[in-house]
C-alpha positions in Angstrom: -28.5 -20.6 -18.1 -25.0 -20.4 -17.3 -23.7 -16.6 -16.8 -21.0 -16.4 -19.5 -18.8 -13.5 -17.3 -18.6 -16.1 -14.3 -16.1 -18.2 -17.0 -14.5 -14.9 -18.2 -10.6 -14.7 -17.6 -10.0 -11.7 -16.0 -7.5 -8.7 -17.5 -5.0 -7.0 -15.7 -2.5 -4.5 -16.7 1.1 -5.0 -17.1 3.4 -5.2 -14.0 5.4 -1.5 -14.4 1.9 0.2 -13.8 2.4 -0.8 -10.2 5.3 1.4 -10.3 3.6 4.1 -11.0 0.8 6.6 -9.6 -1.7 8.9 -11.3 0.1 12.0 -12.2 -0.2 14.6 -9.2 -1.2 17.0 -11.3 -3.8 14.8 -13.6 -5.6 14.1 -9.9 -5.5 17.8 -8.2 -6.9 19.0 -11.3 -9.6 16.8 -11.3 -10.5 17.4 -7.5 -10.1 21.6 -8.8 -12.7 21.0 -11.8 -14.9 19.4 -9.6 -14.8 22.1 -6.7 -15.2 24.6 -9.2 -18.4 23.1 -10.8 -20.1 23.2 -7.4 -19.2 27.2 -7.6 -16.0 27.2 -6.0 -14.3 29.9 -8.1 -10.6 28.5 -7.4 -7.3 30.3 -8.5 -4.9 27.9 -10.0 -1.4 29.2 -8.8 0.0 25.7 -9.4 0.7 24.6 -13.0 3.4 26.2 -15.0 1.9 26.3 -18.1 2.2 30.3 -20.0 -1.3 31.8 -20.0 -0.3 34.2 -22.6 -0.1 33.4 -26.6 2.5 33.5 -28.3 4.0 36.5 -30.5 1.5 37.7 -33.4 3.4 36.9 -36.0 4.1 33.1 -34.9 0.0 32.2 -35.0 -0.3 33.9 -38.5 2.4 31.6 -39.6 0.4 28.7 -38.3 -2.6 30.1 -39.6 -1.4 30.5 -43.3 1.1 27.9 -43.8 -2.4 25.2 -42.3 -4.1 26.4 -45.4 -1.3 24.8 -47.6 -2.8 22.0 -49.5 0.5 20.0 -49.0 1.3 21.0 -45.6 -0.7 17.9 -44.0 1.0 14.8 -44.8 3.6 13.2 -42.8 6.6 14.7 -42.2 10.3 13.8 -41.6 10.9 11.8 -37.6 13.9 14.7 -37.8 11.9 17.4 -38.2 12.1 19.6 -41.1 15.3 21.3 -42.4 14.4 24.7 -40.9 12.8 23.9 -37.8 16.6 22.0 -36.9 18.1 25.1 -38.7 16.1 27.8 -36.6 17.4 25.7 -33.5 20.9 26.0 -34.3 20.5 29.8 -34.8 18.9 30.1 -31.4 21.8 28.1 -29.8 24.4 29.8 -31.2 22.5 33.0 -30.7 21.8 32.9 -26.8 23.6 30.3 -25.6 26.8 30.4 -27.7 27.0 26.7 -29.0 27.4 25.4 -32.2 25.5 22.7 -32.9 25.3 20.9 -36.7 21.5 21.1 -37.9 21.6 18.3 -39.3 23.2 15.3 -36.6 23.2 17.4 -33.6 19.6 18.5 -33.3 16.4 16.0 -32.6 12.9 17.9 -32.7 10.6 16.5 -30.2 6.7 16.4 -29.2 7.7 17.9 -26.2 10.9 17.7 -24.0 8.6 15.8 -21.9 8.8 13.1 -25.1 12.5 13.4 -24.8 12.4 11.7 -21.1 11.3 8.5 -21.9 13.0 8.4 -25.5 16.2 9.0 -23.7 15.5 6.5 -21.1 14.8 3.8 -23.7 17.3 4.6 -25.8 20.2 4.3 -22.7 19.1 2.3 -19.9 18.8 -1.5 -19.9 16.0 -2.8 -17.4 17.9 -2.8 -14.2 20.2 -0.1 -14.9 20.7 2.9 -13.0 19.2 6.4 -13.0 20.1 9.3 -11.0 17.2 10.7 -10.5 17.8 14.6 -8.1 15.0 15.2 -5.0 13.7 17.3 -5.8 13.0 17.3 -9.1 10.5 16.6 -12.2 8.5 13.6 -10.9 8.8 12.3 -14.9 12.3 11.5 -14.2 11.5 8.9 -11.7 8.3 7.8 -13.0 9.9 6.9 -16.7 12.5 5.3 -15.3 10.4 2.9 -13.1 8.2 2.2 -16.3 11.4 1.1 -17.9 11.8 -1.0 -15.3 15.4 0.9 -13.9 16.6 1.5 -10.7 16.4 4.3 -9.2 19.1 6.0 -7.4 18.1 9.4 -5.6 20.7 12.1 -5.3 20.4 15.4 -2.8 19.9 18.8 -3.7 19.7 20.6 -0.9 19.1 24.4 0.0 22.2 24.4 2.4 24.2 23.5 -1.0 22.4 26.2 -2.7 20.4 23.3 -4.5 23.5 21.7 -6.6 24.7 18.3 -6.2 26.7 17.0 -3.5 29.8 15.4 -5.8 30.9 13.4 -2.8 27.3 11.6 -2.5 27.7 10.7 -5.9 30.8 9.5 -6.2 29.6 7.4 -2.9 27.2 5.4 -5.0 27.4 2.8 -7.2 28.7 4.6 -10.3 29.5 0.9 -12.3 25.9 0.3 -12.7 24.3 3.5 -13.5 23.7 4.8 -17.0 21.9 7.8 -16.9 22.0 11.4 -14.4 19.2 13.8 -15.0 19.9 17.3 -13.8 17.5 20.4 -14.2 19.2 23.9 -14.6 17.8 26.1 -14.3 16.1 24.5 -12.0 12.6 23.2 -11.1 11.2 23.7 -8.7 13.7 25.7 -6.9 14.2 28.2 -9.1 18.4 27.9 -8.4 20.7 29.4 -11.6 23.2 27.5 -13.1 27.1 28.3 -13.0 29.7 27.4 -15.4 31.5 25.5 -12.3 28.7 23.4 -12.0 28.3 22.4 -15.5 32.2 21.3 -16.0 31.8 19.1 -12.6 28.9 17.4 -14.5 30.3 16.8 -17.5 33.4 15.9 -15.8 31.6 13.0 -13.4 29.7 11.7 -16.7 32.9 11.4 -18.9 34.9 9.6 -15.9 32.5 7.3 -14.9 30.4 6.3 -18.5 27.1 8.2 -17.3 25.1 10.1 -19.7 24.0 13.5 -18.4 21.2 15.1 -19.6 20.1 18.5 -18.5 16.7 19.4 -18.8 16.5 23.5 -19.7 12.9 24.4 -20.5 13.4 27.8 -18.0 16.6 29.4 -18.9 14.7 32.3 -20.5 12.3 32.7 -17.7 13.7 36.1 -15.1 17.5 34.6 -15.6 20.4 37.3 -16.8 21.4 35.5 -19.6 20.9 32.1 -20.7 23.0 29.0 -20.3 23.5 25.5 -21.6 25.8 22.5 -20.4 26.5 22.4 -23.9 28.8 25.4 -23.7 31.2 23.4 -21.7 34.0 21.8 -23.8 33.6 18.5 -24.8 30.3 18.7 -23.5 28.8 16.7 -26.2 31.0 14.0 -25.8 28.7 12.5 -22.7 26.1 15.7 -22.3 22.4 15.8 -24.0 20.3 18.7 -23.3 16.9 18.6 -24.0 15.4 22.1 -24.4 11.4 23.6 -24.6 9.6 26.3 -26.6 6.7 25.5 -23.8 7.8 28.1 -21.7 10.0 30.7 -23.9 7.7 31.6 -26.2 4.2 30.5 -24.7 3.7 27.7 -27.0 2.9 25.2 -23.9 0.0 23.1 -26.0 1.7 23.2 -29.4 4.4 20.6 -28.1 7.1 21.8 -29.3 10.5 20.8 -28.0 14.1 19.7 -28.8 17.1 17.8 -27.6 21.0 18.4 -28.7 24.0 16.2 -28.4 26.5 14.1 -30.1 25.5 12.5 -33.8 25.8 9.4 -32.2 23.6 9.9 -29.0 21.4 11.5 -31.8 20.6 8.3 -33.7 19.8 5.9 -31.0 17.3 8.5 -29.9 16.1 8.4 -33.0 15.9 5.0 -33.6 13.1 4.6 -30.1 11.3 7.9 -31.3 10.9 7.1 -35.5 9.4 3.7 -33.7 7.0 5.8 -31.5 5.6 9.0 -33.5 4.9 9.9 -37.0 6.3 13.7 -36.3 5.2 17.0 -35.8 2.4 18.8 -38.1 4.4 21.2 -40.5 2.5 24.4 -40.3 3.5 24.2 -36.5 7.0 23.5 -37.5 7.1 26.7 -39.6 5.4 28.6 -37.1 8.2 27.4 -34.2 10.9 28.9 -36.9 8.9 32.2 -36.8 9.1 32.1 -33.2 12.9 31.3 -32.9 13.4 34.6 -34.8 11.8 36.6 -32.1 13.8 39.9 -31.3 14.9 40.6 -28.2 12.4 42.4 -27.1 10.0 39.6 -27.2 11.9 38.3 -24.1 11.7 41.2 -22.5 8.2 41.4 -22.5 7.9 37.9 -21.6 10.4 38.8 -18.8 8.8 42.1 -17.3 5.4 40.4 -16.9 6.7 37.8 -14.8 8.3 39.9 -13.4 5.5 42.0 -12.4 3.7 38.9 -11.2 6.7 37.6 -9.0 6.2 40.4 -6.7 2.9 39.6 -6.1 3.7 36.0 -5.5 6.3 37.1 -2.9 3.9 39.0 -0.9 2.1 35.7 -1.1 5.2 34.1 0.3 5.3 36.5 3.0 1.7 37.2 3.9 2.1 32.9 5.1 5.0 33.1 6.6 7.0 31.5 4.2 11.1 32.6 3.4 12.3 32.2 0.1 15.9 32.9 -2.2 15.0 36.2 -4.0 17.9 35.2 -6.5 15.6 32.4 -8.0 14.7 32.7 -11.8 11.7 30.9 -13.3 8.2 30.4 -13.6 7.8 29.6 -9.9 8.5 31.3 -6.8 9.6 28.2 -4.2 9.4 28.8 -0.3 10.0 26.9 2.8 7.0 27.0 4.8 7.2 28.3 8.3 8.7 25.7 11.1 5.3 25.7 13.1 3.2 24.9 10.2 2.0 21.0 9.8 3.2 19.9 6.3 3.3 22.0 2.6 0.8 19.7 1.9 -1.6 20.5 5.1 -0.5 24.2 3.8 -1.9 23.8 0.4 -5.0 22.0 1.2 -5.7 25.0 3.3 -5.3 27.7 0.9 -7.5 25.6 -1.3 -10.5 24.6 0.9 -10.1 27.9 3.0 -8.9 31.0 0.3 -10.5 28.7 -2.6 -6.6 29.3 -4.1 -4.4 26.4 -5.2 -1.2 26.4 -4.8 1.4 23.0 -5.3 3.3 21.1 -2.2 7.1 20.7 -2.6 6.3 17.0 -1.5 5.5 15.9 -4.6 9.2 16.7 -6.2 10.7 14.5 -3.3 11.2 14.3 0.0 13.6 17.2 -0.1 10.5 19.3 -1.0 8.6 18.3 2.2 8.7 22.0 3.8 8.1 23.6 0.8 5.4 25.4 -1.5 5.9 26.6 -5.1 3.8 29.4 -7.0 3.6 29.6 -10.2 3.9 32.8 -12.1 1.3 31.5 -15.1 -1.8 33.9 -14.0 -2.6 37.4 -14.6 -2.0 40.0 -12.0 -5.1 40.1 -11.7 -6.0 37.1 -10.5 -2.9 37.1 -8.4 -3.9 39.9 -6.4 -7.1 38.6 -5.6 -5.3 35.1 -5.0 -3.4 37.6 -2.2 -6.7 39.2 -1.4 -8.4 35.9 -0.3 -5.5 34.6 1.5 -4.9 37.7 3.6 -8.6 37.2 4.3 -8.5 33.8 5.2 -5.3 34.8 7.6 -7.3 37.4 9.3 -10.2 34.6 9.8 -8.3 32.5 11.7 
């Protein structure tokens, strides 16, 4: 008898996943899970996701508002009235910009969502997408899954990591759509300025490119918090997609936003009401609860961070490594030594060696190569024996 597979047409997957790898992170983790099942013990330095809840009062919100009969049927692709309210408040509040709750503000499943609905909602396959190196690796990855081209711009230490405006206006402006930019930024941890901002908003408005700034770490061991939609006319050409991930440790909820122009607004709406169903309302209420944080919740936030990013610059130190100490953020990002092989070499090192995992600039861009980045997301504790190990490993050698 004939084996029926043998006349079986095979499947393959569609062409853009050839663009594409594995996430870095999605892989390392996997390599870390394993290492740690065969007893390794490994401290996670890498991911910057909050390891502390967030405030009290926001998880009893959840918490009583989920025992709502009619909390758990679907709910508006705009978000409900308060959440959009609560993010105008926090706007105007901190960063000083008025924004209209109800055609200004898009809620999202995550500014990470907000990538690829922006993406889809602006750029043509084909198109162009200025895409900085370093930078978020989503950038580039969303844009080669919707099948643009990419066109890398340099952000480079010697420049303080901001854009070089005569590289861009070098390239070929007529075909690109879209400029992501990141400030505060990640992974250096480089502050905005006002300056900068204008010169952005400026280059999008005379050349017909959307900018969007991604602002998930403005909160995060900065003076005082700032948005590119402070400059004026901003919103003309500007979107700025913005995170409760890391302001209020609500990283797994998923809870994020973007702000622009009514019209931006809608076409973003039009990919994402095609996409998701919304957000769970309990979690929406609970978001307003945390939007209404006092001050002082930020300055807890900001004095334990604080506390663990002068452990992580011993760290620094202790391998050799230099670093800005004017950086804000969740990370503390440091060029490696010049005799030392790679940052990657460096952190497969600390993790096979010191059993501590730490993430290689590479994988932001080339302009990351001599680089390392710490994050802040782990207890003191843990940190000091992170420092402990390495010191021990350093003596060892």
């Amino acid at each position: 008898m004939k084996n029926s597979s043998s006349n079986s047409k095979p499947v393959l997957p569609a062409r853009r996943l050839d663009s594409v790898k594995e996430y870095y992170f999605s892989k390392k983790l996997k390599e870390i899970a394993q290492l740690n099942a065969n007893g390794a013990d490994i401290i996670s330095l890498g991911i910057g996701g909050p390891d502390r809840p967030p405030h009290r009062d926001v998880i009893d919100t959840l918490c009583s508002e989920a025992a709502v009969p009619s909390n758990h049927s679907y709910q508006p692709y705009v978000g409900i009235p308060q959440l959009r309210q609560a993010f105008a408040a926090w706007y105007l509040r901190f960063y000083g910009v008025s924004l209209d709750a109800n055609s200004e503000i898009q809620p999202l499943i995550g500014s990470k969502e907000g990538i690829l609905h922006t993406t889809l909602a602006f750029v043509n396959p084909g198109d162009g997408v200025l895409v900085p190196n370093p930078g978020y690796p989503t950038y580039s990855s969303v844009s080669r899954l919707a099948e643009a081209e990419i066109f890398t711009y340099d952000l480079l230490e010697s420049n303080n990591w901001q854009p070089d405006f005569d590289q861009l206006e070098a390239m070929p402006l007529d075909k690109i759509k879209l400029m992501w930019v990141n400030y505060p930024n990640m992974p250096t941890g480089a502050q905005a300025s006002m300056e900068l901002f204008q010169r952005l908003v400026d280059f999008g408005k005379r050349h017909g490119i959307v900018i969007v700034n991604d602002n998930p770490y403005s909160f995060i061991l900065h003076e005082k918090p700032v948005s590119i939609l402070s400059v004026p006319g901003a919103k003309d050409i500007a979107i700025e997609m913005n995170s409760m991930s890391k302001s209020h440790n609500m990283a797994g909820w998923r809870i994020g936003m973007l702000a622009s122009n009514p019209q931006f607004i809608q076409w973003i709406l039009k990919v994402k009401s095609n996409i998701d169903s919304g957000q769970f309302k309990p979690m929406m209420l609970a978001a307003v609860k945390a939007l209404e944080a006092p001050d002082s919740w930020y300055e807890d936030v900001n004095a334990t961070y604080s506390r663990r990013r002068k452990i992580a610059e011993k760290i620094m130190a202790t391998l050799g490594c230099s670093f800005d100490p004017r950086q804000g953020g969740l990370f503390l990002w440091g060029k490696i030594a010049d005799d030392m092989e790679s940052a990657e070499a460096v952190s497969d090192m600390l993790l096979y060696d010191a059993r501590v995992f730490i993430t290689p600039g590479f994988i932001f861009g080339s302009n990351g190569n001599r680089y390392i980045r710490i994050s802040l997301c782990a207890t003191e504790e843990k940190m000091n024996e992170a420092l402990e190990r390495i010191i021990e490993m350093k003596n060892k050698q």
